[in-house]
C-alpha positions as CSV (number, residue, x, y, z in Angstrom):
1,X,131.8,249.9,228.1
2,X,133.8,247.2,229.9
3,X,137.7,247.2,228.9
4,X,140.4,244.9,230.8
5,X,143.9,245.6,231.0
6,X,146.4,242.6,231.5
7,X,150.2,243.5,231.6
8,X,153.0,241.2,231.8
9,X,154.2,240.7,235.4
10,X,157.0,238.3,236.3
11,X,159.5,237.8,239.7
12,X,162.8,236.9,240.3
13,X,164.5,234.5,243.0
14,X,167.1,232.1,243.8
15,X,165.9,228.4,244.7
16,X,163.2,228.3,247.6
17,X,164.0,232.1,248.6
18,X,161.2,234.6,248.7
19,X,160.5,235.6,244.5
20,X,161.0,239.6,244.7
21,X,158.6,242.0,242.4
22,X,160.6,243.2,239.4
23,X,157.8,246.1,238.4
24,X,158.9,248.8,240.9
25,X,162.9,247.7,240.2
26,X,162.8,247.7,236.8
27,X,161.1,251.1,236.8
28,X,163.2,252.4,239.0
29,X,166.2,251.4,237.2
30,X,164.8,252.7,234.5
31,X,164.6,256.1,235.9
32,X,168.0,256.0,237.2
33,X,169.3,255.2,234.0
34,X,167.4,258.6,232.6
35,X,168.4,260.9,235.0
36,X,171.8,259.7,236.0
37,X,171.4,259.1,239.6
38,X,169.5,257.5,242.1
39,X,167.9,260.5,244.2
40,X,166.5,261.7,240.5
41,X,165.3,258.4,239.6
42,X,163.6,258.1,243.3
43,X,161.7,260.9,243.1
44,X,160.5,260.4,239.4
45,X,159.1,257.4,240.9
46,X,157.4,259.3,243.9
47,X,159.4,257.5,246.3
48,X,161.7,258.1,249.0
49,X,165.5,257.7,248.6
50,X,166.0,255.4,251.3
51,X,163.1,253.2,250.0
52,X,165.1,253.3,246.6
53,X,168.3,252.5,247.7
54,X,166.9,249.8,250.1
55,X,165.2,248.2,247.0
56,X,168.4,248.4,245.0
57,X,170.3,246.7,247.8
58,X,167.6,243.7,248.4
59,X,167.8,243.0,244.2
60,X,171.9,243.2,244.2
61,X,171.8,240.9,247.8
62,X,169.5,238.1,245.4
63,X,171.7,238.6,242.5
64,X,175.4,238.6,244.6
65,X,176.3,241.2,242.1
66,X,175.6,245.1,241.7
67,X,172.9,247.0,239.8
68,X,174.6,250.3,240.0
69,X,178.2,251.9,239.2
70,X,178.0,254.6,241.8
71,X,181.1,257.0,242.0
72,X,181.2,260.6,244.0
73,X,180.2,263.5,242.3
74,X,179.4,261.9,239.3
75,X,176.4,260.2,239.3
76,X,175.2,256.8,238.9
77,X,175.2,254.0,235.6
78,X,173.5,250.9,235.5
79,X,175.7,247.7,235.6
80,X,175.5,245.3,232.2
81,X,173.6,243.1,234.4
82,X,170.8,246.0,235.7
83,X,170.9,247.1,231.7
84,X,170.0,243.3,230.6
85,X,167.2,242.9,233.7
86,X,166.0,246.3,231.7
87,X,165.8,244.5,227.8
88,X,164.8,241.0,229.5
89,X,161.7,243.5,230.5
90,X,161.5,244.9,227.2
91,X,161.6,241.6,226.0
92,X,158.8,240.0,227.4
93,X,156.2,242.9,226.8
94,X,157.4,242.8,223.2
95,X,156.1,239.2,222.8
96,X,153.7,239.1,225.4
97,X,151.7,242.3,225.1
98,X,149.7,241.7,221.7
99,X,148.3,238.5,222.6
100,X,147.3,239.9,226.1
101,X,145.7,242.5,224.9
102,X,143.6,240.3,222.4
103,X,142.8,238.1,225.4
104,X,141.8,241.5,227.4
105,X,139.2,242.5,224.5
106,X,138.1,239.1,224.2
107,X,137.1,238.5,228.1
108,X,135.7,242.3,227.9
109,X,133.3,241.4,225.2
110,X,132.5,238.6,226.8
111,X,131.4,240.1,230.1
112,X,129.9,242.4,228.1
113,X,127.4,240.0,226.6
114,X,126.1,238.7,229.9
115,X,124.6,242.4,230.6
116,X,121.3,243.1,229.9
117,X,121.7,245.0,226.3
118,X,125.0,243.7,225.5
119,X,126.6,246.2,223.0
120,X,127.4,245.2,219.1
121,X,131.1,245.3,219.2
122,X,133.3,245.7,216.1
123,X,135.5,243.3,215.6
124,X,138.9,243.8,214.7
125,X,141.3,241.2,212.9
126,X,144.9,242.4,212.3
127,X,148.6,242.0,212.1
128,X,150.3,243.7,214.6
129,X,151.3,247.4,214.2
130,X,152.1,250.5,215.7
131,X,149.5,252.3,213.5
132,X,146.9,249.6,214.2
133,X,147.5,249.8,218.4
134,X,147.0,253.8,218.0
135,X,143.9,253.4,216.0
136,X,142.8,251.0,219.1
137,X,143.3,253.8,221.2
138,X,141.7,256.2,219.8
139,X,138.2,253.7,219.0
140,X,138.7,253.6,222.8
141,X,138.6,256.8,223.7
142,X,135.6,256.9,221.3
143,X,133.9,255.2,223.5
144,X,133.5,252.6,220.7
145,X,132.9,248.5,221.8
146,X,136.0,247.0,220.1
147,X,136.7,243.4,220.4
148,X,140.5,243.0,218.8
149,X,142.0,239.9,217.4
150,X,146.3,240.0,216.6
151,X,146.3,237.2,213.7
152,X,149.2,237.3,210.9
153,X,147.9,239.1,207.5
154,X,146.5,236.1,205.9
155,X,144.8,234.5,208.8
156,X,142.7,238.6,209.0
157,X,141.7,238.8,205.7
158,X,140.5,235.3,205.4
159,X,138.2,235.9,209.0
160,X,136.8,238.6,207.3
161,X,135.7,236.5,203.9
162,X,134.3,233.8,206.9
163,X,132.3,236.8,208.6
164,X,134.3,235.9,211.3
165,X,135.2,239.7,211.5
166,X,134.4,243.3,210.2
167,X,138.0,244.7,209.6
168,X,140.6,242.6,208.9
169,X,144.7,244.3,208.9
170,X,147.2,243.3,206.3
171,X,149.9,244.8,204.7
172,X,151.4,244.9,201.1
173,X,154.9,245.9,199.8
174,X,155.1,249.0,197.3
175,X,156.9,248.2,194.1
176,X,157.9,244.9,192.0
177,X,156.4,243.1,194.9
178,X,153.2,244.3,195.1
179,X,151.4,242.0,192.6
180,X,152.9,238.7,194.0
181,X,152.0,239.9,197.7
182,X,148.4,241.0,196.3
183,X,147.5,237.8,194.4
184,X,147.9,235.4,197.6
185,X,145.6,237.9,199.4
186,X,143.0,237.1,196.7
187,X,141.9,234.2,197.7
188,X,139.9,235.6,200.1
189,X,139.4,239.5,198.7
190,X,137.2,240.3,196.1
191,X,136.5,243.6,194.3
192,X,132.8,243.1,194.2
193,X,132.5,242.7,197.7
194,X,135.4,244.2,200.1
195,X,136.7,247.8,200.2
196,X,140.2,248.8,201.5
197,X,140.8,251.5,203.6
198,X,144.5,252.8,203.7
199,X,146.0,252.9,207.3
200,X,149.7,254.0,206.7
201,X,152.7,253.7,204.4
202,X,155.5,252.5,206.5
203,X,159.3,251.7,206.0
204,X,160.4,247.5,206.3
205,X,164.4,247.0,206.4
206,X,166.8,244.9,208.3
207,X,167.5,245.1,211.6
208,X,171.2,244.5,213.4
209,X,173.0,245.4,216.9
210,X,173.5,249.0,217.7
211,X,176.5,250.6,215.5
212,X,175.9,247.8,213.0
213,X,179.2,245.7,214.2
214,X,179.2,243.3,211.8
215,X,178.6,245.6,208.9
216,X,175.6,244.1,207.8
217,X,174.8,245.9,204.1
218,X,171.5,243.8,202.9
219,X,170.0,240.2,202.6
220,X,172.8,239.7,200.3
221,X,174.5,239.3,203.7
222,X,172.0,236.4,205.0
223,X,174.1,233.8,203.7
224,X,176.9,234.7,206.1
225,X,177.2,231.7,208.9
226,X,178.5,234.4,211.2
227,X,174.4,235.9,211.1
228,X,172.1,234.6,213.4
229,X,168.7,235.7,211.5
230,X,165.7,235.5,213.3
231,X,162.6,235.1,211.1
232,X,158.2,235.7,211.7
233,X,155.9,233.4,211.6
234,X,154.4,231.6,208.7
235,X,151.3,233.6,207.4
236,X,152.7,236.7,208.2
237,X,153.0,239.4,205.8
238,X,156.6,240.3,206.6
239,X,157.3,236.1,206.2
240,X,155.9,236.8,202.9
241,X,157.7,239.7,202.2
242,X,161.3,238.3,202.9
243,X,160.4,235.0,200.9
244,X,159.9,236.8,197.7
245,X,162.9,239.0,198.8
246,X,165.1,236.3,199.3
247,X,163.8,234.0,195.9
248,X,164.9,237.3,193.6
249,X,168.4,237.7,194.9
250,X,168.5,233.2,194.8
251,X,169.4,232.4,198.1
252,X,167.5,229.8,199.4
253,X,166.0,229.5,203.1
254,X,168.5,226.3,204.1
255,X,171.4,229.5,203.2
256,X,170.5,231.5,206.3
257,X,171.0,230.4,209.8
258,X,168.0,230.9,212.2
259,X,165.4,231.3,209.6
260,X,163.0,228.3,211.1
261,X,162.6,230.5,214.1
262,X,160.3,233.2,215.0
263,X,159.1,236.1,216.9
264,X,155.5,237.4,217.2
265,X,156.1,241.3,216.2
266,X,157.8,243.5,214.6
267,X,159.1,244.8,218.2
268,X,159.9,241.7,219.5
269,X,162.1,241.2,216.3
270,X,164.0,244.1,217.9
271,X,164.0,242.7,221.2
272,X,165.4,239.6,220.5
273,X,168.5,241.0,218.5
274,X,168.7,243.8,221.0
275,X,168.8,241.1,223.7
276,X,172.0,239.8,221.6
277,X,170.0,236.2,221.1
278,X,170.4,236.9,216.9
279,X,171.8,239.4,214.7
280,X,169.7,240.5,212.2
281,X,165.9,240.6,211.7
282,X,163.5,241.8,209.2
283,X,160.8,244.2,210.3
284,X,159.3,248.0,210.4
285,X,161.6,251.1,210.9
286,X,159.7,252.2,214.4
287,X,160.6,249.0,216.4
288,X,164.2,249.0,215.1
289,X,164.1,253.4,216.8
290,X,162.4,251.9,219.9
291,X,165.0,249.0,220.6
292,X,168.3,251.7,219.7
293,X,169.1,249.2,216.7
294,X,170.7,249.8,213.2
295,X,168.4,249.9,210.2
296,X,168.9,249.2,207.0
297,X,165.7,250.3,205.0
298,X,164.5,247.7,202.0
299,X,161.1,248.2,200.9
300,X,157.9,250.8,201.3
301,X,154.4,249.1,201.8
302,X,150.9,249.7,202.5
303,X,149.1,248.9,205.6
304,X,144.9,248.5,205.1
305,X,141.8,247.2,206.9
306,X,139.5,245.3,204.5
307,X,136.1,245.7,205.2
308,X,132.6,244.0,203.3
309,X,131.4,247.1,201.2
310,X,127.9,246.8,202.7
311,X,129.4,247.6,206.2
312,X,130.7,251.0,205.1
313,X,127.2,252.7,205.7
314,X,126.5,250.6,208.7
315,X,127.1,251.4,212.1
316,X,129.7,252.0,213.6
317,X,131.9,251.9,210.3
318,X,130.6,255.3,209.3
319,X,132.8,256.9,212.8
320,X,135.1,254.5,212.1
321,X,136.0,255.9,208.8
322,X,135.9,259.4,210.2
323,X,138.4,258.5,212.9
324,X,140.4,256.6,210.6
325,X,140.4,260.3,208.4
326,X,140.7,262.8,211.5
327,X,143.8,265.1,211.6
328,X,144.1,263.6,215.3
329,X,144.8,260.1,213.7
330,X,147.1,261.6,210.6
331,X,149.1,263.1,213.4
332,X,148.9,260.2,215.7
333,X,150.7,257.8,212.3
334,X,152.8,260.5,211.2
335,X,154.5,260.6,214.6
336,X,155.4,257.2,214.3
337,X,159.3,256.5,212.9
338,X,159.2,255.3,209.0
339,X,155.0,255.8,208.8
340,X,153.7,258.5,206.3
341,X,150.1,259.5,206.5
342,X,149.3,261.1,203.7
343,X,146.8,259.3,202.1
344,X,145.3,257.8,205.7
345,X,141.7,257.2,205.9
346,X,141.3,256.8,201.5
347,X,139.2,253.9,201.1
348,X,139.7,252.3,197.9
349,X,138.4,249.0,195.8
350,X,140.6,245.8,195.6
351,X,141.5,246.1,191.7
352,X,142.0,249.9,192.3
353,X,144.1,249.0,195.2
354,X,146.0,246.9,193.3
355,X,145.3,246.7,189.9
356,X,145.0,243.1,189.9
């Protein structure tokens, strides 16, 4: 089995000078910042301190400004300037990462199919998640052929009722929104044809800047003009999600400054506020841990694949469903900040689902 790996990779420079490598600065930075000094963050990195420093030195000679506060005796800091080369980092896997690694599966499966007995791979349709990229890891190391596809919620589901794919990712909120969420995904899901196997339950709330600073509360707060909001895309089942939000408490989308923009994922929500470019976002409880950023939980929701019910006896679904079940994969959700488990791996009809 063929897999590609594509990682974001981008240099820095001034004008017609030579464009230096950020990868082995920003890591090392990044170890610095850990351990609180730079012969610590050298060898973390396996390299010599001399090679660190000197690496340190060419960055801060491009920049005309210091990476590093570095005082006797007690250690070393990173500057605001080495901290924002860090999130800028951050940043750009946040947004970048999902669709590369759709593009790496894609060109895999495509290589794949000039080989002699190309394998049958499943394909894989999904919002973007932190459940969904550890069940990718673990089909992987399965040694299962997957070919994954990051679309919003609706633009999965309907793939699948095209045959386009044979699991397709969406979420729904728990609660008085569930049956408005539910009825726009059934358009395309039907109870006499797809089953829906439960990934997660997972925590969506507001994000805002470390220590909350402008004391954000809830969406009531939206139609402040001092809150830059940034929004997802259209399609998206978090778009969805604050729409119907926003339409019960009456404030309409013209009220809140910043919602005609958007970010990819849930993480590069986070990044994007964390970077200071907005305020406050909407997305899941892990991203807003990973990025250091306030949270301010709103609503529980459920996170399924939707399959065709004559796949679930068809290989590979069978393994699929046992993976999706494991204790290993229980553990692997559970471990995740604001994801519960407990019912992981149930597979359940649409109407049972959702009683509609």
């Amino acid at each position: 089995m063929l897999r590609i790996n594509i990682t974001p990779h981008w240099e820095l420079g001034v004008e017609s000078d030579a464009l230096l490598d950020t990868t082995s600065l920003l890591s090392l930075l990044a170890a610095v910042q850990e351990t609180g000094a730079i012969a610590q963050g050298a060898r973390t990195m396996g390299m010599s301190y001399r090679h660190a420093w000197g690496q340190i030195k060419k960055a801060e000679q491009l920049f005309g400004h210091p990476l590093l506060n570095a005082g006797r005796g007690r250690g070393s800091t990173l500057t605001p300037l080495a901290e924002k080369l860090i999130w800028a980092d951050r940043r750009i896997a946040a947004r970048l990462s999902p669709t590369l690694e759709s593009l790496a599966s894609e060109l895999a499966n495509e290589l794949e199919r000039t080989l002699p007995r190309p394998p049958q791979a499943l394909r894989v349709h999904a919002s973007h998640g932190f459940a969904i990229a550890a069940l990718m890891q673990q089909l992987n190391a399965a040694g299962l052929q997957v070919e994954l596809r990051y679309r919003n919620s609706f633009e999965s589901v309907a793939a699948l009722s095209h045959g386009e794919c044979d699991l397709a990712g969406f979420h729904v909120p728990i609660g008085e929104f569930e049956v408005p969420a539910a009825q726009r995904y059934r358009r395309w899901l039907r109870d006499d044809t797809h089953l829906l196997v439960q990934v997660a339950v997972r925590t969506q709330g507001l994000f805002a800047a470390p220590g909350n600073p402008k004391f954000v509360r809830g969406l009531a707060d939206l139609r402040r003009k001092d809150l830059r909001f940034v929004n997802r895309p259209e399609g998206s089942g978090t778009r969805m999600l604050t729409e119907l939000m926003l339409a019960k408490q009456g404030i309409s989308h013209d009220e809140v400054t910043g919602y005609d923009s958007a970010e990819f994922t849930h993480a590069a929500v986070a990044a994007f506020i964390a970077s200071d470019m907005a305020d406050v976002g909407m997305g899941v409880q892990t991203a807003a841990q990973r990025f250091g950023l306030h949270f301010i939980p709103l609503v529980r929701e459920r996170y399924f694949l939707a399959m065709n019910r004559r796949a679930r006896d068809t290989d590979p679904m069978p393994q699929v469903l046992q993976l999706l079940q494991s204790p290993a994969y229980r553990s692997s959700v559970s471990a995740l900040g604001g994801y519960e488990a407990a019912e992981t791996g149930r597979v359940l009809g649409v109407r049972e689902a959702f009683g509609v």
